[in-house]
N, C-alpha and C positions, 0 to 999 in steps of 0.2 A: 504493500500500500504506500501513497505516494505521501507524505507531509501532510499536505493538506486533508486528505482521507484520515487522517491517523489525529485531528484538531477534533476538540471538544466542539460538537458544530453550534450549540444556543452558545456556548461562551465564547467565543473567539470568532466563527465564522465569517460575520454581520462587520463586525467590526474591521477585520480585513476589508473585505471589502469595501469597505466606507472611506479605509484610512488613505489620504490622498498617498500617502510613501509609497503606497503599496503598488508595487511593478505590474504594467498593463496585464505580460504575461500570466502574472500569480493570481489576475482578478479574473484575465480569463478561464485559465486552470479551475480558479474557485466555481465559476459557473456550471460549468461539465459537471463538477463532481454533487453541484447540490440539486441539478437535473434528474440528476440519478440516485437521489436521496431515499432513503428507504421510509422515510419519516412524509406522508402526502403534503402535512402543511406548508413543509417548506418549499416541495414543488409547488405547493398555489401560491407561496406567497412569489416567488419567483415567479412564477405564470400570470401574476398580477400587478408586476411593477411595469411599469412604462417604461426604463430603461432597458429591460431583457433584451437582445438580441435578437434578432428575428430568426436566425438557425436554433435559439434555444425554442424560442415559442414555438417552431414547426414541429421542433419533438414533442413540447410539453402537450401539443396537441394532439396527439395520437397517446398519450398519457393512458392509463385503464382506468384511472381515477378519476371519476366524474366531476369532482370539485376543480381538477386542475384542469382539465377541459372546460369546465365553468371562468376558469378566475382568466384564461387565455382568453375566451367568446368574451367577456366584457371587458378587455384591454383597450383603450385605446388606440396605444401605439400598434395594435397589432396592423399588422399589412392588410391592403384588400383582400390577395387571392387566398390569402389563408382563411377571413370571415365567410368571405364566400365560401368553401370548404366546410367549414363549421355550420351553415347552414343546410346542411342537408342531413348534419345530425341524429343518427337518431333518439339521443335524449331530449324530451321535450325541454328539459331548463337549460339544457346550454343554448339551445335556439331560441331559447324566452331571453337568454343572456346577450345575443347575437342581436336581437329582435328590439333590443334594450338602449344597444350601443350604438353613440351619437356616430362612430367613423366606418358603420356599416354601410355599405351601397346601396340607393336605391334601388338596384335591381334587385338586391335578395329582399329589400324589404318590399316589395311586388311580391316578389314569391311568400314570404311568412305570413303575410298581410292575406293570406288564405288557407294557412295553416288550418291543419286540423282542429291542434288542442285552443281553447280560449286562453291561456295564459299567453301565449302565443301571439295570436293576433294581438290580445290587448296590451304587449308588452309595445308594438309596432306603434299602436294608437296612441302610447306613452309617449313615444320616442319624438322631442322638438323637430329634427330633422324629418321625420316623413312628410313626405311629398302632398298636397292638398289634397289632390283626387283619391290619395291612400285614407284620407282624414274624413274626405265625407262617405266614403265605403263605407269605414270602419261603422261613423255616427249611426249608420243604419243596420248596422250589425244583429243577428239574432241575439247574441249572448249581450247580460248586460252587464258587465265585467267588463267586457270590450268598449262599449257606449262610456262606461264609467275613465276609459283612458283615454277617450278622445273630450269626454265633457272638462277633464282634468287637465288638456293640454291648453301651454302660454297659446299656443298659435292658433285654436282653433277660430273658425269662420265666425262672424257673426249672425251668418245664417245658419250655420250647423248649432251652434250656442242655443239660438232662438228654437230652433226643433227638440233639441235635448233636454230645454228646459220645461215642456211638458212631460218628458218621460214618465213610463209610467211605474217607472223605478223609481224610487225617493232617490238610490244614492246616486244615482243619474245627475237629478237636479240640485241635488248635496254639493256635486262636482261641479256644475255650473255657480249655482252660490258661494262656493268657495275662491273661485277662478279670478286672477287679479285683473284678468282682460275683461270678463263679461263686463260688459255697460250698463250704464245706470239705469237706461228704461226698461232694460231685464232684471236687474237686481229688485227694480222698483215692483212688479212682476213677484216676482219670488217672495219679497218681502209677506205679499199676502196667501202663501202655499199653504194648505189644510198641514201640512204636518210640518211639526213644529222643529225638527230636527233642520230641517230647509230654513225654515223663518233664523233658526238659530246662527246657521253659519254664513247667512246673506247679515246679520247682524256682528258676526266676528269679522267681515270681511273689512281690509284696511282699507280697500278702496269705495265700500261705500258710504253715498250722501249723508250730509249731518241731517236733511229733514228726512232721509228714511230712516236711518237711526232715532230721529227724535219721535216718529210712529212708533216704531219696536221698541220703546222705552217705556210704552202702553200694555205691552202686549200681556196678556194673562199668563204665560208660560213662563216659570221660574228660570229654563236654560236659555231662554231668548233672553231675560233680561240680563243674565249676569254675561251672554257674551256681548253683549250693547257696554256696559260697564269696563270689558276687558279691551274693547274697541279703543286705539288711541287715537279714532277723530272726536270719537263722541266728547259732545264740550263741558266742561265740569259742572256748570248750574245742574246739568240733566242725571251728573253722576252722581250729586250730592242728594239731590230725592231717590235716587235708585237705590242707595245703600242704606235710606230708611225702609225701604221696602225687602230689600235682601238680607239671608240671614246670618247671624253670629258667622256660621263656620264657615260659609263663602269670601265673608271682610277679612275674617282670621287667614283664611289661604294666600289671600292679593297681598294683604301684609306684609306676608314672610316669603312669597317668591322675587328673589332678584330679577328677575324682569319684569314685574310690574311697571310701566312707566310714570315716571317720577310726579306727571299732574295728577294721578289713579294715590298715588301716595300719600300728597298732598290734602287729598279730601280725606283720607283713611287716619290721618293722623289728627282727626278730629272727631272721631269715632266715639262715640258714650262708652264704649267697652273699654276698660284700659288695658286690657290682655291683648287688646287690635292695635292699640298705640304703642303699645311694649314692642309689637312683631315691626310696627315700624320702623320705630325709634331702633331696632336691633337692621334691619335690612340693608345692604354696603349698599344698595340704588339709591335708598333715600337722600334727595337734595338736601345741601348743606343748610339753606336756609329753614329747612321744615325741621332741622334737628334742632338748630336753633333754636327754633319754636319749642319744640319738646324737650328742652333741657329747662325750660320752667312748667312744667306738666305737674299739677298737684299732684300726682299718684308718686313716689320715689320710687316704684319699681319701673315708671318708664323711665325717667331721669336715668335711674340706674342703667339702661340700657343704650341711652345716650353714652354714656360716659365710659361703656364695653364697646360701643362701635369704635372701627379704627380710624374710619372714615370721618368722626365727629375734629372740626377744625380745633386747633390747640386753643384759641382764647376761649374757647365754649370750656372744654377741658380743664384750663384752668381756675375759670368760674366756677365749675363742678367742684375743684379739687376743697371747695371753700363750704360745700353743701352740708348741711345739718345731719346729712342723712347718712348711715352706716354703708348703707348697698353702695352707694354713692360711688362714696369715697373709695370703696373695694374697688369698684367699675373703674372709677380713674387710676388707680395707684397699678392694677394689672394690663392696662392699655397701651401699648409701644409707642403710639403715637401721642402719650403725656409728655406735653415742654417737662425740662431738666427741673426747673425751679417748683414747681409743682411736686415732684418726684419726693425731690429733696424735704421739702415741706413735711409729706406723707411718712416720710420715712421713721421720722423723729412722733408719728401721730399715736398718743397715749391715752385713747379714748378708754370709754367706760361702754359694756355691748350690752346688755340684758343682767346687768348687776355685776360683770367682773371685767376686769381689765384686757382690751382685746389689742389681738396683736396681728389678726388678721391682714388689717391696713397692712401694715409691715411688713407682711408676709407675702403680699402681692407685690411690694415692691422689688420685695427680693426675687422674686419668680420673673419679674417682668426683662425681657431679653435686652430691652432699649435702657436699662438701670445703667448710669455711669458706675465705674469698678468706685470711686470714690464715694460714694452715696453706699454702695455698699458695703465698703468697709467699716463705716458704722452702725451696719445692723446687725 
């Protein structure tokens, strides 16, 4: 066995290869030998990198392993005559994967585009790159799985859109209400569709109108409203009645996900609940100025979460470090991004906690990564 055969392949392999020092020859040797890897993953992950070689991918293609015929049919870089080739497959998912791929040929995508299997076709109706006339086939397709790839696609027709959107498939017109292309005098359309899953996601949709949004801010059905609410056209007067009307554990969830956007935040941080301003006051999205806000929040366990966020600007920080409050001061004395002089303060803090002398303060400062070595030489 050659060096390279005889290399730990997870430990060392990857790394060769990666290492610019590493001799053309020794990376093409590397290639051959992880070709013929006894281990499949590592032929798919090699059957899957865009750099591969194209004499490696002809092999990988004739691979027995269906995944590494899989990870080769959705390559990019792979060559035409090879995809073409792969197209005639007979596994249905590498030709779903074939069917898939933006740098396939039109002509095989003619040919899959009447494929047997539906995954198949509707992989075609997916794919940005098919051809128009492939796109309105598809819309008319028996299967609705196939309708559902074409109602899903950036490019489809506005007449194909307009037909799909009475389907009589819900996830059909799901597809089109989700769609960043459909137009507004469809979405307007949709907005009033008997089932509410449709009404819901023409309401999550970024691209539609603030006056359809402000109809669906009506609507009876508790998951229209709350995607109206997750909307970030919808205008804040409309968000602040929605979230008297939605419940506890929907406000709790916006709270605490970091992608809530930051106006969705703004109104949350004025929540009657203070477990919903806590998730605020705690979330790294929350705008600087709404922590602000919240770093005078009667409840001290949002405070307190002000002054745990990293994100809370040092003068708020060192205001905190001043607060009455036990949690408080925990919250600021363990947070990296406490000013020095604050730190310092805390260090030396000999408070009194529930009747005995607490040292916690202290103990956070010590834990905390951003403590100068001199601050800590006195604790």
């Amino acid at each position: 066995a050659t060096l390279l055969e005889r290399l730990p392949r997870y430990q060392y392999w990857e790394q060769v290869a990666d290492d610019p020092a590493t001799p053309t020859l020794v990376k093409a040797q590397l290639l051959e030998v992880r070709a013929k890897d006894a281990d499949s993953s590592v032929r798919s992950r090699l059957a899957a990198d865009p750099t591969t070689p194209v004499h490696i991918l002809e092999c990988l293609s004739q691979d027995s392993d269906e995944w590494v015929r899989r990870a080769v049919a959705g390559n990019r870089s792979a060559p035409v005559p090879l995809l073409s080739s792969l197209a005639d497959e007979a596994s249905d998912w590498v030709r779903m994967d074939i069917a898939a791929n933006a740098s396939t040929p039109f002509a095989c995508l003619e040919v899959l585009s009447k494929d047997s299997e539906n995954a198949v076709r509707a992989a075609v109706a997916r794919n940005v790159l098919s051809p128009k006339h492939l796109l309105e086939e598809l819309s008319r397709d028996r299967a609705a799985e196939v309708r559902y790839g074409v109602a899903g696609n950036a490019f489809v027709t506005a007449a194909m859109a307009g037909s799909l959107a009475s389907d009589p498939e819900s996830n059909v017109r799901r597809a089109i209400a989700s769609n960043r292309s459909t137009s507004v005098a469809l979405l307007e359309v949709l907005a009033g569709d008997l089932d509410n899953t449709v009404r819901s996601d023409v309401a999550r949709n970024p691209c539609t109108p603030v006056p359809v949004l402000l109809g669906l801010s009506q609507d009876s059905n508790r998951y229209v409203l709350e995607s109206v609410a997750i909307n970030p056209s919808t205008p804040l007067p409309v968000l602040g009645d929605l979230f008297k009307r939605l419940d506890v554990i929907f406000r709790r969830h916006l709270a605490e996900q970091p992608a809530t956007p930051g106006p969705l935040l703004e109104v949350l941080a004025l929540d009657s609940v203070e477990w919903n301003r806590s998730r605020v006051a705690r979330n790294p999205s929350t705008p600087v100025h709404v922590l602000q806000t919240l770093s005078f929040d009667s409840d001290n366990g949002v405070r307190a979460e002000v002054a745990r966020n990293p994100f809370t600007p040092m003068s708020v920080l060192e205001a905190l470090a001043e607060d009455p409050s036990h949690r408080v001061l925990v919250g600021v004395a363990g947070n990296p991004s406490a000013p020095v002089a604050a730190l310092a303060v805390l260090a030396e803090y000999a408070g009194v906690f529930r009747g005995t002398t607490d040292s916690s303060v202290r103990e956070s400062v010590a834990g905390n990564p951003a403590t100068p070595a001199s601050i800590l030489a006195k604790l």
